[in-house]
PAPAVEX-232329 format. One record per residue (C-alpha): y, z negated, x negated; residue in three letters. Coordinates in steps of 0.05 Angstrom, whole numbers, padded with zeros to 5 digits, always signed. Each point is the difference from the previous one (the first is absolute). Example, Ala and Ser with C-alpha at 12.3 -4.5 7.8 and 13.67 -1.06 7.14 Angstrom:
BEGIN
-00090-00156-00246ALA
+00069+00013-00027SER
END
This chain:
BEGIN
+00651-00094-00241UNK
-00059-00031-00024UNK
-00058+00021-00037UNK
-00037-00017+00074UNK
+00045+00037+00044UNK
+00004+00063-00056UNK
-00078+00012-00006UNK
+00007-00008+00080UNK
+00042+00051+00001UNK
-00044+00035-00048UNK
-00059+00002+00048UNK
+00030+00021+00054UNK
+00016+00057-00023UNK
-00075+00022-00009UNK
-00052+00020+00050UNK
-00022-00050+00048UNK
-00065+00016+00030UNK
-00022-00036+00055UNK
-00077-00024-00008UNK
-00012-00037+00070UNK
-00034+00028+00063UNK
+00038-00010+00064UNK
-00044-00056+00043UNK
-00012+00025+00068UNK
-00068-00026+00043UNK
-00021+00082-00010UNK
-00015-00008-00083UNK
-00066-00006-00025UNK
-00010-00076-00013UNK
-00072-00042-00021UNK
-00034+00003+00064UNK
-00022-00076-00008UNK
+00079-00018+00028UNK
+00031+00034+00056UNK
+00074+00046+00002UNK
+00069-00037-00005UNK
+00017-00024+00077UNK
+00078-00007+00000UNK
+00039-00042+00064UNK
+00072+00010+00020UNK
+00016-00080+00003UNK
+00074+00023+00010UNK
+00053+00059+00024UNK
+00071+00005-00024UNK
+00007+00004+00068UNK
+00004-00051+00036UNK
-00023-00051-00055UNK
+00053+00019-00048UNK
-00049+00020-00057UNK
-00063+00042-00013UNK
-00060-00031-00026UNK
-00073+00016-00001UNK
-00065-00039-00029UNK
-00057+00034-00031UNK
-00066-00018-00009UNK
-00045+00040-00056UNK
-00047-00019-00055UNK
+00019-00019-00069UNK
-00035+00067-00025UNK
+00037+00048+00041UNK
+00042+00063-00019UNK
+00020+00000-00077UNK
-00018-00062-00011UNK
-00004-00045-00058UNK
-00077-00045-00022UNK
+00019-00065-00027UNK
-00053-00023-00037UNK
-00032-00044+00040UNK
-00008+00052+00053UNK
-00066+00000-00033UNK
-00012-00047-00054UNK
-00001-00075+00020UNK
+00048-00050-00041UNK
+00043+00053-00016UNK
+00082+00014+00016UNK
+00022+00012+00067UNK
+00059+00047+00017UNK
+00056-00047-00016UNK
-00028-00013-00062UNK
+00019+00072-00037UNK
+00050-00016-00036UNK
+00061+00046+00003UNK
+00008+00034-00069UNK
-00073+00032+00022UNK
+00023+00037+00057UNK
+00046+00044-00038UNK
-00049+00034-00060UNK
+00003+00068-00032UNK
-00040+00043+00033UNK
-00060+00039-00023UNK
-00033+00055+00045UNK
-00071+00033-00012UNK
+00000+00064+00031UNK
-00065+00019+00027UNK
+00016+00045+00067UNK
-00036+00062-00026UNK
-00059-00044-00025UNK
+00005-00033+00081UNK
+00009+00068+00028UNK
-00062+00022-00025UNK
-00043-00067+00012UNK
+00013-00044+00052UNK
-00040-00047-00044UNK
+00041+00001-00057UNK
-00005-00070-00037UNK
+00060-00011-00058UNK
-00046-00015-00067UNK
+00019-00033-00059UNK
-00011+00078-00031UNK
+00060+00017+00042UNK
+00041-00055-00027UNK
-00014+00012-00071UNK
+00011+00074+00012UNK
+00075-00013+00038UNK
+00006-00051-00068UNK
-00009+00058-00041UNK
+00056+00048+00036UNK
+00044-00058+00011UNK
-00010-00050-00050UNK
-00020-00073+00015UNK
+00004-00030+00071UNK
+00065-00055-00012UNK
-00024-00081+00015UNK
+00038-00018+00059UNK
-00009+00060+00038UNK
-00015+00029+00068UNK
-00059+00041+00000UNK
+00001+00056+00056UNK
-00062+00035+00023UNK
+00029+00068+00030UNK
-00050+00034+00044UNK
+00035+00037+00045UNK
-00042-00035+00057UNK
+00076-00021+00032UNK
+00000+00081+00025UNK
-00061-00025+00051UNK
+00045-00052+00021UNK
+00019+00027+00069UNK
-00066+00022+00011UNK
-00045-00067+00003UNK
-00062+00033+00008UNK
+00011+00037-00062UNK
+00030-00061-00030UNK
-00066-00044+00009UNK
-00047+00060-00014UNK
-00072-00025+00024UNK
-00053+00054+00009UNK
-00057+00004+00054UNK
-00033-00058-00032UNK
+00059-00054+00006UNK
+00017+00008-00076UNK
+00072+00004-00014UNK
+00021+00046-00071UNK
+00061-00025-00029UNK
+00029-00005-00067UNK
-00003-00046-00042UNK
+00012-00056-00072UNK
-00069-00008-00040UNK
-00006-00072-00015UNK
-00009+00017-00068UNK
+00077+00034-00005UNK
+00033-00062+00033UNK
-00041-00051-00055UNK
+00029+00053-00045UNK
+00068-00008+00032UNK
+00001-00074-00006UNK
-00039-00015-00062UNK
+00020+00051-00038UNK
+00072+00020+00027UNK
+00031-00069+00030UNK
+00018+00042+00059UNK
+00035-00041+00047UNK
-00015+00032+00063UNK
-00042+00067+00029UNK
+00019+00044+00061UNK
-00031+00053+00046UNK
+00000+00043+00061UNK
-00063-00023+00036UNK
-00018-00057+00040UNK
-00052-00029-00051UNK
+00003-00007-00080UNK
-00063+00026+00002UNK
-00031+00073+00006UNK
-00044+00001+00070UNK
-00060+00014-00027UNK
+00008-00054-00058UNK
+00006-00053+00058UNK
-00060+00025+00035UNK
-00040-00005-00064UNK
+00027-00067-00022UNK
-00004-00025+00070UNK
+00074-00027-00020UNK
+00069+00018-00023UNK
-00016-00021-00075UNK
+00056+00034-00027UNK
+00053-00041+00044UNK
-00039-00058-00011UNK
-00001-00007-00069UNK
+00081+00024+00000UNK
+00023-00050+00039UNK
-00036-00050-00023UNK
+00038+00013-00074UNK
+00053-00035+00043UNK
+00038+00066+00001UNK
+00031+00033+00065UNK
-00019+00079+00023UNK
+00031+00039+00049UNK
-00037+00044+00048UNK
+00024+00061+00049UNK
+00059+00023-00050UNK
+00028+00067+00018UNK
+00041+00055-00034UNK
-00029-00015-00068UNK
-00011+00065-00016UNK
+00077+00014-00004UNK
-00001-00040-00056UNK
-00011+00014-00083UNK
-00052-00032-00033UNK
+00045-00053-00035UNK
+00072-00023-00012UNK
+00013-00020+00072UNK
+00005-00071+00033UNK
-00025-00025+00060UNK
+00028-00055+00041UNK
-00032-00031+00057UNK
+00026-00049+00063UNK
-00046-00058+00023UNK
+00012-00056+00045UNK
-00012-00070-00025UNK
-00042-00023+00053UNK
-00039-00067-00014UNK
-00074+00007-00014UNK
-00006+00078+00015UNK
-00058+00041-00018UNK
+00054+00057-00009UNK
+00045+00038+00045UNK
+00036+00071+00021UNK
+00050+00012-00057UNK
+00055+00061-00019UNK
-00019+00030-00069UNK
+00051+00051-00038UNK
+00002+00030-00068UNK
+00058+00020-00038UNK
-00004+00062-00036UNK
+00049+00018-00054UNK
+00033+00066+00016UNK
END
C-alpha cells in the first residue's frame, strides 16, 4: 500500500456529506435563465443504449462562478487548476443569526469573532457561509423571499468580510446557500452585486446554492468539488462533498 491508497482508505472511513442540490426544472434558479429541458435522444430499447441531452444555464443548481462569470479578462472554468478544488473547509455558522433576519449580511465583526473561538481562518481555504436558507429550498417562494414591493430578503457576504477574506486571509475560495453573494437589500442599495464583483474579480472561484452545510463543524473538514472542463465556460452545475473526520 501506498501512502496514496492508505490516507484513501483513511477518508473513507469518515463522514461523507453530500453538499449538492439534486437539479430538477422545479428548483429555484436566477429567473434571468429558464429550468433544465432534458430529451430522450435514445432507448435501450430498440437503439441498444439510453442517452439523453440537456440543455440548462451555466449557473444552474449547485453550481460553481468562475471568475470571469463576472469580471472581464479573468479565468474561465477550465482554468481552476485542480489542487483548488479539494481545500479544507471552513464553515461560518450563522442559521440562528438568518433565522431571525432574513437580511442577515456576514460582517467582517463576524469573522473576527469566529477568529477568536476558532483561531485564524487557514490560507488556502474554503470559506462557507451557512445560512440555513437550503431548508427553503423546496419551497421557491420562500426561497426567493420578495415582499409586496418586489424586494427579495436574502442573506448575505458584506463586501467588507470577503476583502477581509482575501486580503487579509489568502482564502482561496467562498461558499453559500443563496442564489446571490450578496444580501437582497445590499444589491438593491448598490444597484449591483458588489460583493461578487469584487470576489471574482480577485481571480478566485465561489460557489453558490451549497446545501447541508449546517451538518458540518466549523473547521477540520475538507471539501472536494467535481467540475467539467468545458472550454471558455462562465461556470457550470458541479457535485460538492465534504469529508468530516469521525
Amino acid at each position: 500500500m501506498s501512502k496514496l491508497t492508505d490516507s484513501l482508505v483513511y477518508l473513507k472511513q469518515q463522514k461523507w456529506v453530500d453538499l449538492t442540490h439534486t437539479v430538477t426544472a422545479d428548483i429555484p434558479y436566477f429567473q434571468a435563465f429558464q429550468p433544465i429541458r432534458e430529451q430522450t435522444l435514445c432507448q435501450v430499447d430498440p437503439d441498444g443504449f439510453f442517452a439523453k441531452q440537456y440543455s440548462l444555464a451555466t449557473q444552474y443548481g449547485t453550481h460553481i462562478d468562475a471568475p470571469v462569470h463576472f469580471s472581464e479578462g479573468k479565468r474561465y472554468l477550465e482554468e481552476i487548476e485542480l489542487k483548488e478544488l479539494f481545500l479544507p473547509l471552513i464553515v461560518i455558522h450563522k442559521e440562528e443569526e438568518v433565522a431571525k433576519n432574513d437580511d442577515f449580511v456576514l460582517s467582517l465583526a463576524d469573522i473576527l469573532t469566529f477568529e477568536k473561538q476558532y483561531g485564524q481562518i487557514p490560507a488556502d481555504s474554503f470559506v462557507a457561509f451557512a445560512s440555513g436558507w437550503s431548508k427553503r429550498w423546496h419551497d421557491p417562494e420562500s426561497y426567493y423571499n420578495i415582499d409586496e414591493n418586489n424586494q427579495a430578503h436574502t442573506p448575505g457576504w458584506s463586501l467588507e468580510a470577503l476583502q477581509f477574506l482575501h486580503e487579509k486571509r489568502q482564502v482561496k475560495a467562498i461558499g453559500h446557500e443563496t442564489l446571490d453573494t450578496d444580501a437582497a437589500i445590499d444589491e438593491a442599495k448598490n444597484g449591483f452585486l458588489d460583493a461578487e464583483l469584487y470576489w471574482l474579480s480577485t481571480n478566485k472561484y465561489q460557489v453558490e446554492v451549497l446545501t447541508n452545510l449546517n451538518h458540518l463543524p466549523a473547521t477540520g473538514s475538507l471539501i472536494s468539488i467535481g467540475v467539467p472542463k468545458i472550454k471558455a465556460a462562465p461556470g457550470f452545475n458541479v457535485r460538492a462533498f465534504a469529508i468530516v473526520e469521525e
